[in-house]
C-alpha positions as CSV (number, residue, x, y, z in Angstrom):
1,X,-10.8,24.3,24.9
2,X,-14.5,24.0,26.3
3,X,-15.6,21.7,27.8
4,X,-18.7,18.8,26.9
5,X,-21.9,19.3,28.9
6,X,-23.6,15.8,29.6
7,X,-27.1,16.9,28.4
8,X,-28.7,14.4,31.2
9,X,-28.1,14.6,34.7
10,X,-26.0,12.1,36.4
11,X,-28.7,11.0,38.9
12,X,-31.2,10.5,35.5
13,X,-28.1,8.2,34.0
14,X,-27.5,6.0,37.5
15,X,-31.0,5.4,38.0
16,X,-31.4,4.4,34.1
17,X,-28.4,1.6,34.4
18,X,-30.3,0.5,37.5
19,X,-33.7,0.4,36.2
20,X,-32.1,-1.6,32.8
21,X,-30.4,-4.4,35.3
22,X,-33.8,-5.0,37.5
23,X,-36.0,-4.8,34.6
24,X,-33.5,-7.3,32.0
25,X,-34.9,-10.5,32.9
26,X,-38.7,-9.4,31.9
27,X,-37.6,-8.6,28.4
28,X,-35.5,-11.1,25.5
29,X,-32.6,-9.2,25.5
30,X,-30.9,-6.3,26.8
31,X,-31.5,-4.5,24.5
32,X,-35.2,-4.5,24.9
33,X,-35.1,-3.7,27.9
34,X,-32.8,-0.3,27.4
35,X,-35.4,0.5,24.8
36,X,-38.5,0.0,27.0
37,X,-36.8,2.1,30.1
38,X,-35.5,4.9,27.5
39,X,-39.1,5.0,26.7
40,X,-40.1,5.3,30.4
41,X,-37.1,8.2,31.2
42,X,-37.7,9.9,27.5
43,X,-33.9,9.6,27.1
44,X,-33.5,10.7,24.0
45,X,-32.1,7.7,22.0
46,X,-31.3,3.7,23.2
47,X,-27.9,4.3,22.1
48,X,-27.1,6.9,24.6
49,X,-28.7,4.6,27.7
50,X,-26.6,1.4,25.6
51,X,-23.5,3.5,25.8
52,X,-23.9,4.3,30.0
53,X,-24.9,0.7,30.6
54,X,-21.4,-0.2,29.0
55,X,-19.6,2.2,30.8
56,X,-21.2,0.9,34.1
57,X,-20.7,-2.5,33.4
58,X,-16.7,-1.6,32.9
59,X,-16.8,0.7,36.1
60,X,-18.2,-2.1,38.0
61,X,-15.3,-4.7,36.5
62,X,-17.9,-7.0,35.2
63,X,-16.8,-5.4,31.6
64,X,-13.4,-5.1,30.0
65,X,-12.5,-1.2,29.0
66,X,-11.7,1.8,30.9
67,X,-13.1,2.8,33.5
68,X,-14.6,6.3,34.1
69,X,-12.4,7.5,36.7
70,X,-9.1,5.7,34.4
71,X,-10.5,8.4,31.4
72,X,-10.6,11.3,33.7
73,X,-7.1,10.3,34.8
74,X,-5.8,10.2,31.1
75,X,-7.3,13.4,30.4
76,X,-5.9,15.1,33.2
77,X,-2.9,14.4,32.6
78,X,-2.9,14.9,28.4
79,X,-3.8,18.5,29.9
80,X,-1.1,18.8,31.9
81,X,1.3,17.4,29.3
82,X,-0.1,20.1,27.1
83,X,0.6,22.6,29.5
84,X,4.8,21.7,30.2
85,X,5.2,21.2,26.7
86,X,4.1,24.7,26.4
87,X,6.5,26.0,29.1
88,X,9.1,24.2,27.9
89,X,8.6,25.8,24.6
90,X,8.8,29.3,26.3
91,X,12.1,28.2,28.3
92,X,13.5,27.1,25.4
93,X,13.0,30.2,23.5
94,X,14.0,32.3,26.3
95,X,17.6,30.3,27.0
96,X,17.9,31.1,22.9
97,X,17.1,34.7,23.9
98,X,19.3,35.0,26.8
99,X,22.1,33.1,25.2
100,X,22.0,35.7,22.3
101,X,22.5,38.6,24.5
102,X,26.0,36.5,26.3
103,X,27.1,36.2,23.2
104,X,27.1,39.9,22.2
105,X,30.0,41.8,22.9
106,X,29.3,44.5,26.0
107,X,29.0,47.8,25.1
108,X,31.5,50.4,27.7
């Protein structure tokens, strides 16, 4: 499974969110002022600096959702269910194995 490269570098995303909060109250909505710093950065489109202003509005608790670190958490650990579902699988076919051979009669 491979994994999702974040085409923009995490300091470029902080200092977006950052530059959208000091510059919100010069525009009529938030959303004009994502545009106009998207613009400034060249992020490539206002839903992508929408989406990480979300996401830091529900990191900093100010947002409902969850958080970043709650995501990586949950992925983590679907991964590792993943991974002792698939050993369980191989016990399992190995007791059926081994339980076979008992079961046989012993060659003298």
């Amino acid at each position: 499974m491979g994994r999702h490269v974040k085409p923009y570098p995490l300091e470029l995303r902080e200092r977006a969110v950052r530059m959208v909060a000091e510059v919100r109250p010069s525009y009529p909505s938030q959303w004009a002022a994502i545009v106009a710093v998207k613009d400034k950065l060249g992020i490539g489109t206002a839903e992508t600096l929408r989406h990480w202003v979300r996401q830091a509005e529900v990191d900093a608790g100010s947002r409902p959702g969850v958080t970043t670190g709650q995501a990586e958490e949950v992925a983590k650990l679907k991964r590792e269910v993943a991974e002792l579902r698939r050993a369980n699988e191989i016990l399992k076919a190995a007791s059926v194995f081994f339980a076979a051979e008992l079961d046989r009669p012993a060659r003298r």
